[in-house]
N, C-alpha and C positions, 0 to 999 in steps of 0.2 A: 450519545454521539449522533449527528445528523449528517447526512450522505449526499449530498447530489446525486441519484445514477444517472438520469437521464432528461433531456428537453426535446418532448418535440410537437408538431402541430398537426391538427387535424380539422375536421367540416364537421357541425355538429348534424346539417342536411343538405347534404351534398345533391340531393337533388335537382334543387335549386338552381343550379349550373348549367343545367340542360335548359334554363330560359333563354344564357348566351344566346345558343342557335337562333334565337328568334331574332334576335339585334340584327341580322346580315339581311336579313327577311325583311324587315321592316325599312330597313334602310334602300332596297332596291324598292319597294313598291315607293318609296318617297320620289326617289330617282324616277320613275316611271311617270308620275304625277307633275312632274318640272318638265318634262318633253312634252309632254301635251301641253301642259298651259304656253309653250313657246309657239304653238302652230294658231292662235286665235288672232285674230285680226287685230293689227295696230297693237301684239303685245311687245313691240321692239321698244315702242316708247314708255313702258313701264321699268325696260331694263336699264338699271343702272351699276355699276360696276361695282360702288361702295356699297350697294344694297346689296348684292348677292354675295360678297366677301364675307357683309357680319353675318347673312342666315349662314354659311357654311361653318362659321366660329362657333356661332351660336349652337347649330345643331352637333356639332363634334363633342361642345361642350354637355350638351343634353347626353349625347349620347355614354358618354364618360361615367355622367351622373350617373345614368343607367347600370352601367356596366359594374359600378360601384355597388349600388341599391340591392343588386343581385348578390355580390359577394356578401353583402351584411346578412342577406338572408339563408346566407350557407351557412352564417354563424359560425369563424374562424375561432378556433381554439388553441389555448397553449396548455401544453398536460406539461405538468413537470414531478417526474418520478424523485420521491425522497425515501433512506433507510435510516429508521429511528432504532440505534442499537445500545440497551442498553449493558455495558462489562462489567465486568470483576476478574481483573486476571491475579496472577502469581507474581510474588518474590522470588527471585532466582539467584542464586548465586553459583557460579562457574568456576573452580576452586583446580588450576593449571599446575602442574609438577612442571619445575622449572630445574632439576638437581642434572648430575653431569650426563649421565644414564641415558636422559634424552638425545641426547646428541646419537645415538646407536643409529646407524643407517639400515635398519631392516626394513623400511616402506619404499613404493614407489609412488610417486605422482606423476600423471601423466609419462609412462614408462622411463622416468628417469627417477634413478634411487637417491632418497632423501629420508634426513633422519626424521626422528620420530615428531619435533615440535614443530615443523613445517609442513607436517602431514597434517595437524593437529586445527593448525591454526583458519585456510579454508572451510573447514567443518565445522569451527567455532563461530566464526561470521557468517556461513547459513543457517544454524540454530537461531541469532541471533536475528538475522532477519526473520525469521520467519514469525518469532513471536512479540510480533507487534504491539499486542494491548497487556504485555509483563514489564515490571520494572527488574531489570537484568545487570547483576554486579559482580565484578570480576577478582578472585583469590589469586595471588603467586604464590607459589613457597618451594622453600629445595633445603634450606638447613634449618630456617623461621619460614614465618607465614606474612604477608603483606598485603594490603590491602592495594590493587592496581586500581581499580575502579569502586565509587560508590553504585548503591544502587539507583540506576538513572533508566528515562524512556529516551533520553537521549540514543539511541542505538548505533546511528552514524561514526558518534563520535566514542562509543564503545567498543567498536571494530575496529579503530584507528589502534586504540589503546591496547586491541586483542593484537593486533600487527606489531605492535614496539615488543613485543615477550621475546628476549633472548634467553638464552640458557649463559649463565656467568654474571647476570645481576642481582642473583643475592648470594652469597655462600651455600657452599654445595652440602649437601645433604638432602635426606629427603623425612620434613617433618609432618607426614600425614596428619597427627594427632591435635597438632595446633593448627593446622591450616583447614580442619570441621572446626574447633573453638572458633577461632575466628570469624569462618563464614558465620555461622550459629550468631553470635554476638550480632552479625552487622545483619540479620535477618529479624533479629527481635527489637534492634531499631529500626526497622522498618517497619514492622508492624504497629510501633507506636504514631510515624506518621500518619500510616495512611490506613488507621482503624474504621472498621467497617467496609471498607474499600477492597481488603486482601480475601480472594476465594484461600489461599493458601502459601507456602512454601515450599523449596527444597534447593538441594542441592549436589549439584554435577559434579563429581571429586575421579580428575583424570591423573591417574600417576602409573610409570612405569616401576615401578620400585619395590622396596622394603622400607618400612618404618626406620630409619637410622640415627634421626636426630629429633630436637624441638622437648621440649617442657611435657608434655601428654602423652600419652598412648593414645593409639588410633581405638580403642575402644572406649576410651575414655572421653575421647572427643566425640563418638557417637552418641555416646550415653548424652550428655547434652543438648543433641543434637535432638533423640529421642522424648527426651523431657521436656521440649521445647514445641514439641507436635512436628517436625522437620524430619522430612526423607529427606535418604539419603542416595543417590544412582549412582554407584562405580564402576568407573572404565580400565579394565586393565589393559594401557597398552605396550605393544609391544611381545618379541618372541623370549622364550627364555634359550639358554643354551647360548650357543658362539654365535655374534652377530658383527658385523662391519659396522666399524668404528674410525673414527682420524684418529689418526697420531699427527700429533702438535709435537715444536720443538719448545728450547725455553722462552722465546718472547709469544708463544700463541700462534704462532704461521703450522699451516698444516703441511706436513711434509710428507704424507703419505697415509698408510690404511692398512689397521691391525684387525684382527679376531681377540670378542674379547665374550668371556662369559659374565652372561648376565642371567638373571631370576627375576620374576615378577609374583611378586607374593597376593595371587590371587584366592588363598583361601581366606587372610584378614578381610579384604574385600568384598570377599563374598559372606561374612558377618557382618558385617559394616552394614550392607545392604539391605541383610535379612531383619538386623535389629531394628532398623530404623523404618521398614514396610517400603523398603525402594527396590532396587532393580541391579544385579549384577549383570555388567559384558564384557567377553572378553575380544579383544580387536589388535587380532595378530599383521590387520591389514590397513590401509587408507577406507578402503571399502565397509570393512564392518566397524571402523569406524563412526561412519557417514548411516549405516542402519544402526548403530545405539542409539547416537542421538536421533535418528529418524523416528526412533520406538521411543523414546524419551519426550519426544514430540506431542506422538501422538496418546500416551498414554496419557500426559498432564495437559490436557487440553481441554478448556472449558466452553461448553455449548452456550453462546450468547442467546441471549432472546431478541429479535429480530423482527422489527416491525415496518411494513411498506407501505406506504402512503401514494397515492396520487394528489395534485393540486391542477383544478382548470382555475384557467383566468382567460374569460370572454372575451374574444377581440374582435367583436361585431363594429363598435360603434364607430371604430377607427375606419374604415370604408362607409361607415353609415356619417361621419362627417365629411367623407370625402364628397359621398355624393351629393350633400346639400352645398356644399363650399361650388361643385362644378355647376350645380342648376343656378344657383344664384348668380355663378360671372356667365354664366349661357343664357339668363334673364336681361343684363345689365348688359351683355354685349349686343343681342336681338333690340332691345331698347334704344340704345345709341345710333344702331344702324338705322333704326326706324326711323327715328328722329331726321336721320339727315338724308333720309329718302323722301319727306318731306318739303325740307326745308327748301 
């Protein structure tokens, strides 16, 4: 990949400049030399109006030339800063507990409490920003497992897709075991795209739960995951114990706010992780939420090689044409005037 950083100009001899000062020099001792030859005898009839109009054209135009000739030999430069980088990032996959459990209101965001998938979801779109050069694909599941997103660099339009996740769009349960099958499956078609290209994979598996439903065990679905070369990083979120919850009537309106017990089965978790050479956290808050993935980040992070370039391009000759373009009309006008001081 190739970078624009920067454009900018410089003197290749700046020295050179300091001739200017002589132009103002020069131009008074001209001046000096025009008042005397006005004091000589009979020079009023050599004065003619159109004659002294063209030397003053003429000479502004010399001067110009001048002025120019000097700049070409400052020898103006354009540097233009480039970064040659070249990547290999990760497959990713982002594997969302979508089951009822989420809904539990033990976080707060910006001091006001909210349940657990809206805590979730901010922190999922700055992950996702932040890894730029990964193609990043998004798992639901709560009783099955769904594919929300393939894996794409599109990331914009992956945060849109990370914001539509409600809790109540697939059947409740929570099928950890198939929703690793799954990611697993749509990681090893990625790998067949873009062979040679993947530094590696893994995958972020967020659930507040216990294994309740789905075709697999959650070690079952590691072990795949494991035979596949794919870590595995689990988020346990959420408190165990009584936590603030809605109460909903029968058509889904909330009518209020119960205590209700919940468990987060963090020791499966924490095999899942060990098996697979990933990473267990537990994030009983929005905040250590926001440091797993932060450690998530920085652990699976690949150091690009990085190469800086400079490029000059010469812009002498563009002033070094100017000055010939002004001495040639400061020729052609001196000339004309002559002519007709003459005539």
């Amino acid at each position: 990949m190739i970078e624009l950083l920067d454009t900018k100009f410089q003197l290749a001899s700046p020295y050179w400049l300091l001739a200017l000062l002589v132009l103002p020099v020069v131009a008074w001792l001209r001046g000096r030399r025009a008042v005397s030859a006005m004091i000589l005898p009979f020079s009023g009839a050599w004065r003619r109006p159109s004659f002294i109009g063209g030397t003053k054209l003429a000479t502004t135009l010399v001067f110009l030339s001048a002025v120019a000739m000097i700049l070409a030999l400052a020898r103006p430069q354009s540097v233009a800063t480039e970064r040659h980088s070249k990547s290999r990032g990760y497959d990713i996959i982002l594997a969302v507990d979508l089951s009822g459990s989420m809904e539990a209101e033990d976080y707060f965001v910006n001091r006001k409490r909210s349940n657990r998938l809206q805590a979730v979801k901010p922190v999922l779109s700055a992950f996702i920003n932040r890894r730029e050069n990964d193609r990043i694909g998004l798992i639901a599941f709560a009783g099955r497992a769904y594919t929300a997103a393939p894996l794409t660099f599109d990331h914009k339009w992956l945060a849109r897709q990370t914001e539509r996740l409600q809790i109540g769009l697939i059947e409740d349960g929570t099928a950890i075991g198939d929703a690793l099958a799954v990611a697993t499956s749509r990681l090893l078609e990625g790998a067949k795209e873009r062979a040679g290209e993947r530094e590696g994979a893994f995958i972020v598996l967020l659930t507040d739960g216990e294994n309740t439903a789905g075709m697999m065990e959650p070690m079952e679905g590691a072990t795949l995951a494991k035979e596949a070369g794919i870590r595995v990083y689990t988020i346990a979120a959420g408190k165990n114990g009584y936590v603030p919850f809605p109460r909903r009537n029968e058509r889904g309106e909330r009518i209020g706010t119960t205590q209700q017990l919940l468990r987060v089965d963090t020791e499966t978790l924490k095999k899942i992780s060990d098996f697979t050479s990933g990473e267990f956290f537990r994030a009983e808050d929005s905040d250590t939420i926001d440091q797993a993935f932060q450690k998530i980040d920085e652990s699976s992070t690949i150091e690009f090689e990085v190469r800086q370039y400079s490029t000059i391009t010469e812009l002498f000759p563009y002033p070094l044409y100017a000055a010939a373009a002004f001495a040639l009309l400061g020729l052609v006008a001196g000339a004309n005037k002559f002519r007709e001081a003459l005539a």
